[in-house]
N, CA, C and O atoms as CSV, one atom per row, in Angstrom:
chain,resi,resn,atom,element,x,y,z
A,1,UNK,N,N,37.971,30.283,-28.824
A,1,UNK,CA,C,37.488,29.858,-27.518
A,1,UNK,C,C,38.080,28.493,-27.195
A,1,UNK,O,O,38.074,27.521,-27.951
A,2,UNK,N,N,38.575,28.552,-26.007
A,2,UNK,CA,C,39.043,26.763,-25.398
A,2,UNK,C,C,38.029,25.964,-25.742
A,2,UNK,O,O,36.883,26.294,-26.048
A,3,UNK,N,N,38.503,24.900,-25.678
A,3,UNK,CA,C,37.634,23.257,-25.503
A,3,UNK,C,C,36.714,23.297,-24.343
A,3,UNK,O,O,35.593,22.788,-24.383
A,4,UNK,N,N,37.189,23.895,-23.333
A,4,UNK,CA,C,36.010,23.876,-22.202
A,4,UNK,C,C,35.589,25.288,-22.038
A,4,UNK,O,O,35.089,25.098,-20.929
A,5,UNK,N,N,35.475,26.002,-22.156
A,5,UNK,CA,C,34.603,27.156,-22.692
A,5,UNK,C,C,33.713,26.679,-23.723
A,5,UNK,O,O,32.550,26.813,-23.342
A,6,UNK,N,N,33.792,26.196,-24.833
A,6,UNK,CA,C,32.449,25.689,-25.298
A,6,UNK,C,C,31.585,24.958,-25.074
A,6,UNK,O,O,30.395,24.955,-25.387
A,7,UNK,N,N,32.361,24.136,-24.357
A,7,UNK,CA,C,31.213,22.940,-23.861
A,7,UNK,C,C,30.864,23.323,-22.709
A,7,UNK,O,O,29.967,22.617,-22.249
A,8,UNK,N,N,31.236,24.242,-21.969
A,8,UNK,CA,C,30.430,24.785,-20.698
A,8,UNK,C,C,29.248,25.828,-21.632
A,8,UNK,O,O,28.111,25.538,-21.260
A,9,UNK,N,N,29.240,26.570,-22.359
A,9,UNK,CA,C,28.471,27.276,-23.584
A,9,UNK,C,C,27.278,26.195,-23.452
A,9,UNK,O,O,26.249,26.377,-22.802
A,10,UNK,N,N,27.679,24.783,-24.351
A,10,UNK,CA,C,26.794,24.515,-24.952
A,10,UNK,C,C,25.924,23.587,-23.931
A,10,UNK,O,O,24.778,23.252,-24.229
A,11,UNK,N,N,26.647,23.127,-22.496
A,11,UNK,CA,C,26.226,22.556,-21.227
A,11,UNK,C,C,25.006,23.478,-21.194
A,11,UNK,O,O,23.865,23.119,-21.481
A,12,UNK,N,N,25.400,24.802,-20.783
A,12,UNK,CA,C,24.512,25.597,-20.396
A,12,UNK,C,C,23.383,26.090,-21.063
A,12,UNK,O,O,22.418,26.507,-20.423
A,13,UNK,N,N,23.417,26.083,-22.571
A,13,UNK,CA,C,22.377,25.826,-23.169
A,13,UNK,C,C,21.362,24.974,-22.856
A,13,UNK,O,O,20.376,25.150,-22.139
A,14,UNK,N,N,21.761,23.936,-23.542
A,14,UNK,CA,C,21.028,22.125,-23.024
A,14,UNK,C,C,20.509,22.382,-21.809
A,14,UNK,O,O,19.295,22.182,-21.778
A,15,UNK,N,N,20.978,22.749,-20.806
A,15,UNK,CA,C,20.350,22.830,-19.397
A,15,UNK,C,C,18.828,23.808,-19.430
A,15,UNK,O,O,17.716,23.672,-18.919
A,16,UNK,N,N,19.465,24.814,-20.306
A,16,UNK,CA,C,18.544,26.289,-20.267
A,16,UNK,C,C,17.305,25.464,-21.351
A,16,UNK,O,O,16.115,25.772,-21.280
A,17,UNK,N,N,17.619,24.825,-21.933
A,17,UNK,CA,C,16.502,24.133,-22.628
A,17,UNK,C,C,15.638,23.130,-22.853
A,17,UNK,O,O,14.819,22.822,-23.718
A,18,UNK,N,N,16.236,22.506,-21.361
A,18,UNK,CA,C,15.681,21.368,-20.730
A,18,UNK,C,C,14.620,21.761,-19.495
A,18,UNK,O,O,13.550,21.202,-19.257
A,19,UNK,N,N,15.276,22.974,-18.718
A,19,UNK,CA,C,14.288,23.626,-18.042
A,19,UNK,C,C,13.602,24.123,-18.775
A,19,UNK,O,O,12.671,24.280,-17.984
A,20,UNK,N,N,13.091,24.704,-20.055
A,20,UNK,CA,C,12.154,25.717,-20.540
A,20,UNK,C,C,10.805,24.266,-21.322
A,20,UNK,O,O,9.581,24.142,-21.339
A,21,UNK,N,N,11.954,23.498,-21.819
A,21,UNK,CA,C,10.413,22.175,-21.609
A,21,UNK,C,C,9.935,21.738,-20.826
A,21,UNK,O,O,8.965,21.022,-21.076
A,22,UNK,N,N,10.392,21.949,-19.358
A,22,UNK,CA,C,9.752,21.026,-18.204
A,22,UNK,C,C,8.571,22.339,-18.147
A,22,UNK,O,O,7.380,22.240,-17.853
A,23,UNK,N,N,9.075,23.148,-18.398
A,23,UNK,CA,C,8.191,24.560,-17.867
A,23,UNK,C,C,6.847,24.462,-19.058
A,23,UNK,O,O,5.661,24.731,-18.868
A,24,UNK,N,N,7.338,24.113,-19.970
A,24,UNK,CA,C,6.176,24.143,-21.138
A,24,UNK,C,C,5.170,23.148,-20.931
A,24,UNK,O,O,3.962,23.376,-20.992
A,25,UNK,N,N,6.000,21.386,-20.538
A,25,UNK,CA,C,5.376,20.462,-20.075
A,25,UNK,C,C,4.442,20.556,-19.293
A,25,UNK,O,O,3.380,20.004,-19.582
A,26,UNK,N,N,4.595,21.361,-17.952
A,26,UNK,CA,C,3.790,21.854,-16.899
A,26,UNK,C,C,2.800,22.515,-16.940
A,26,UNK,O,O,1.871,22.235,-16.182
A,27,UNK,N,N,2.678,23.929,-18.123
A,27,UNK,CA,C,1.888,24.789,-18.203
A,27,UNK,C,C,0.840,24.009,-18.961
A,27,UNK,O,O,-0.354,24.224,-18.754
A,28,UNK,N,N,1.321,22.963,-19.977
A,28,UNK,CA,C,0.293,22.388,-20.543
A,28,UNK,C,C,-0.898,21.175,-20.038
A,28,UNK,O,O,-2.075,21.002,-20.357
A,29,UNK,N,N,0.191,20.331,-18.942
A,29,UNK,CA,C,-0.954,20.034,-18.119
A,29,UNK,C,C,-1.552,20.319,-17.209
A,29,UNK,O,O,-2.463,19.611,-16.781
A,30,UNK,N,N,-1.134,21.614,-16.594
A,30,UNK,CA,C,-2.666,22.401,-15.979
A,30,UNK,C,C,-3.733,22.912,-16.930
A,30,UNK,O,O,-4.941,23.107,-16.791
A,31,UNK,N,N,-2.555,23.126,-18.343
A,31,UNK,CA,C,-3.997,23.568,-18.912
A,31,UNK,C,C,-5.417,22.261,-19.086
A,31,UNK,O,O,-6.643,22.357,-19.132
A,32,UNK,N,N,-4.468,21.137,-19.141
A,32,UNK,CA,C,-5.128,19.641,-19.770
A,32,UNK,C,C,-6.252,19.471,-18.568
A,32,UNK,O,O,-7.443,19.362,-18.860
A,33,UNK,N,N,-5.765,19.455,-17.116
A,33,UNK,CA,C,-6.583,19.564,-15.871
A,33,UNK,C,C,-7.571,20.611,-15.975
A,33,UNK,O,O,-8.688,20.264,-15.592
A,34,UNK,N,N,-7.477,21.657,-16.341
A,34,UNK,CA,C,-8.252,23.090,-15.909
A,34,UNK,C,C,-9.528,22.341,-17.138
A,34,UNK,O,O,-10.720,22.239,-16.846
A,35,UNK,N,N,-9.041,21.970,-18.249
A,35,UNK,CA,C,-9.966,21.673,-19.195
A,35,UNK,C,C,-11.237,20.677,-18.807
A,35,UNK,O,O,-12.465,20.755,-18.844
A,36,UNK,N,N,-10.111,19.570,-18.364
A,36,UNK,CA,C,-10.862,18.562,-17.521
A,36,UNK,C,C,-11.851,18.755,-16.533
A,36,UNK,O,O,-12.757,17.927,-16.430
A,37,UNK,N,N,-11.789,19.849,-15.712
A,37,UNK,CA,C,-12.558,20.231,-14.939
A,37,UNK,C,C,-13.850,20.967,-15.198
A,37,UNK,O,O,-14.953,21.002,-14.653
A,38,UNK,N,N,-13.110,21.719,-16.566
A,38,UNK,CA,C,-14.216,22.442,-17.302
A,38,UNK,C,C,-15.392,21.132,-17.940
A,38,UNK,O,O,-16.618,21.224,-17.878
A,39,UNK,N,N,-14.979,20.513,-18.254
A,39,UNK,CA,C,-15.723,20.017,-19.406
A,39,UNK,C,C,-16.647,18.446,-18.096
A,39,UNK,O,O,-17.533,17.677,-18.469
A,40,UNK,N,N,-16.055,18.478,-16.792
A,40,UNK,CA,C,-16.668,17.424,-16.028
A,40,UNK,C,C,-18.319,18.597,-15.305
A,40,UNK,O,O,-19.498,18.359,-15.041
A,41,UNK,N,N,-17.216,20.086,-15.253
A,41,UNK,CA,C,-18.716,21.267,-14.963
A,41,UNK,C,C,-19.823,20.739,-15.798
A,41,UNK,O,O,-20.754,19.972,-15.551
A,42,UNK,N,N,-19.465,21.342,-16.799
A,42,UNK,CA,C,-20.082,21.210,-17.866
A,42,UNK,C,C,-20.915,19.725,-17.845
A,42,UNK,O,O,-22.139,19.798,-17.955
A,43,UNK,N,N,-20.562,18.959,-17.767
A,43,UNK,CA,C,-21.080,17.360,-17.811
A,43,UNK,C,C,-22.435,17.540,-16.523
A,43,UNK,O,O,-23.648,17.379,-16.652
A,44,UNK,N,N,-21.864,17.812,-15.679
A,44,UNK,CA,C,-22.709,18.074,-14.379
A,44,UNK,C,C,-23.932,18.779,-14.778
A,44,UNK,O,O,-25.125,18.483,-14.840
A,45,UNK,N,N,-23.183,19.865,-15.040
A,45,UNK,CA,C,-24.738,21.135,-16.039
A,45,UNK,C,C,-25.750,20.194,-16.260
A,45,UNK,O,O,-26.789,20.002,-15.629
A,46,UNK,N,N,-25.163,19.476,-17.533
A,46,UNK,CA,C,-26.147,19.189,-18.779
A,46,UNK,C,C,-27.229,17.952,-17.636
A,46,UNK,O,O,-28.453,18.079,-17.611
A,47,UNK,N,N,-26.445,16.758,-16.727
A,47,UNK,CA,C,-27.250,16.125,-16.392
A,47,UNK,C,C,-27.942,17.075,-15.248
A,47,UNK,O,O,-29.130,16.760,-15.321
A,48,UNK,N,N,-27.840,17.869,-14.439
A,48,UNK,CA,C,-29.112,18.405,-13.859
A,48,UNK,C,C,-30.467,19.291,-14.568
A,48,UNK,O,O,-31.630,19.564,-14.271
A,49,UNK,N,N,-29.572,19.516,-15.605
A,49,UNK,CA,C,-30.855,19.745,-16.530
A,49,UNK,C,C,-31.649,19.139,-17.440
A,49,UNK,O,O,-32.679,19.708,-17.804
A,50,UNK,N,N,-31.222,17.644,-18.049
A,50,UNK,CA,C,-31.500,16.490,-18.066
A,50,UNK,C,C,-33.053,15.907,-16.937
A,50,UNK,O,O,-34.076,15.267,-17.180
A,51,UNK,N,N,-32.524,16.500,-15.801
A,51,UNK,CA,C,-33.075,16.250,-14.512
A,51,UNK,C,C,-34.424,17.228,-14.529
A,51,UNK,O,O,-35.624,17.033,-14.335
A,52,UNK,N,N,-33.719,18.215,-14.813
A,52,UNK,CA,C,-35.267,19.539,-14.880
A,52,UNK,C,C,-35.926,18.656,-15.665
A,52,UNK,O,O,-36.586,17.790,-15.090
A,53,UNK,N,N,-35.898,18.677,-16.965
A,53,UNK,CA,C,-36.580,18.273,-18.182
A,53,UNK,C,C,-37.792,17.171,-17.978
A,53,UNK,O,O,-38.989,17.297,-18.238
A,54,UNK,N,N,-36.857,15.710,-17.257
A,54,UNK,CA,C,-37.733,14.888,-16.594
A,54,UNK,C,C,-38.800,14.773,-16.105
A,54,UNK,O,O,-39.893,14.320,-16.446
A,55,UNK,N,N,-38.151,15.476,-14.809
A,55,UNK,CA,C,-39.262,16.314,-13.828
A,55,UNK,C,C,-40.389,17.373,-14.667
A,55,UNK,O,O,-41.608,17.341,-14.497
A,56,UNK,N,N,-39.729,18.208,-15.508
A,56,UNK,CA,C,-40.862,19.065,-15.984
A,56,UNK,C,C,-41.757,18.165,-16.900
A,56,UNK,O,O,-42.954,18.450,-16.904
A,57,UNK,N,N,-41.262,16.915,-17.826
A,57,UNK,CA,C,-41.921,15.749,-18.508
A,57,UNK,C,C,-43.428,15.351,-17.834
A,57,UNK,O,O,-44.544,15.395,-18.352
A,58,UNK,N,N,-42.914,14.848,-16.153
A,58,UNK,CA,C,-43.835,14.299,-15.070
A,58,UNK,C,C,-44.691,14.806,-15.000
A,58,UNK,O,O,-45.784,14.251,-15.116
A,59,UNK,N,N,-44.533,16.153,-14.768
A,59,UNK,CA,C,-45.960,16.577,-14.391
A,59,UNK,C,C,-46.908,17.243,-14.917
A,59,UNK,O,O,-47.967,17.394,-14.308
């Protein structure tokens, strides 16, 4: 193979594997967000029931 036939090869690699981390990068921080969201639900939950408890304490 020529000198530039490989390095167009191995260009195109590097490229193909620079996009497949941005893609990995990405999927992982929606997952990091989706979590975040889960776990702020969750936070919310616990203090309105926190809130029952109170209230059911009172009276």
């Amino acid at each position: 193979m020529s000198y530039k036939l490989k390095s167009l090869v191995y260009f195109s690699c590097l490229v193909v594997a620079i996009f497949a981390y941005v893609q990995v990068d990405n999927e992982n921080v929606l997952e990091e967000n989706n979590n975040t969201v889960e776990l702020q639900n969750i936070e919310e939950n616990t203090n309105n029931n926190d809130l029952i408890v109170q209230l059911s304490e009172e009276e």
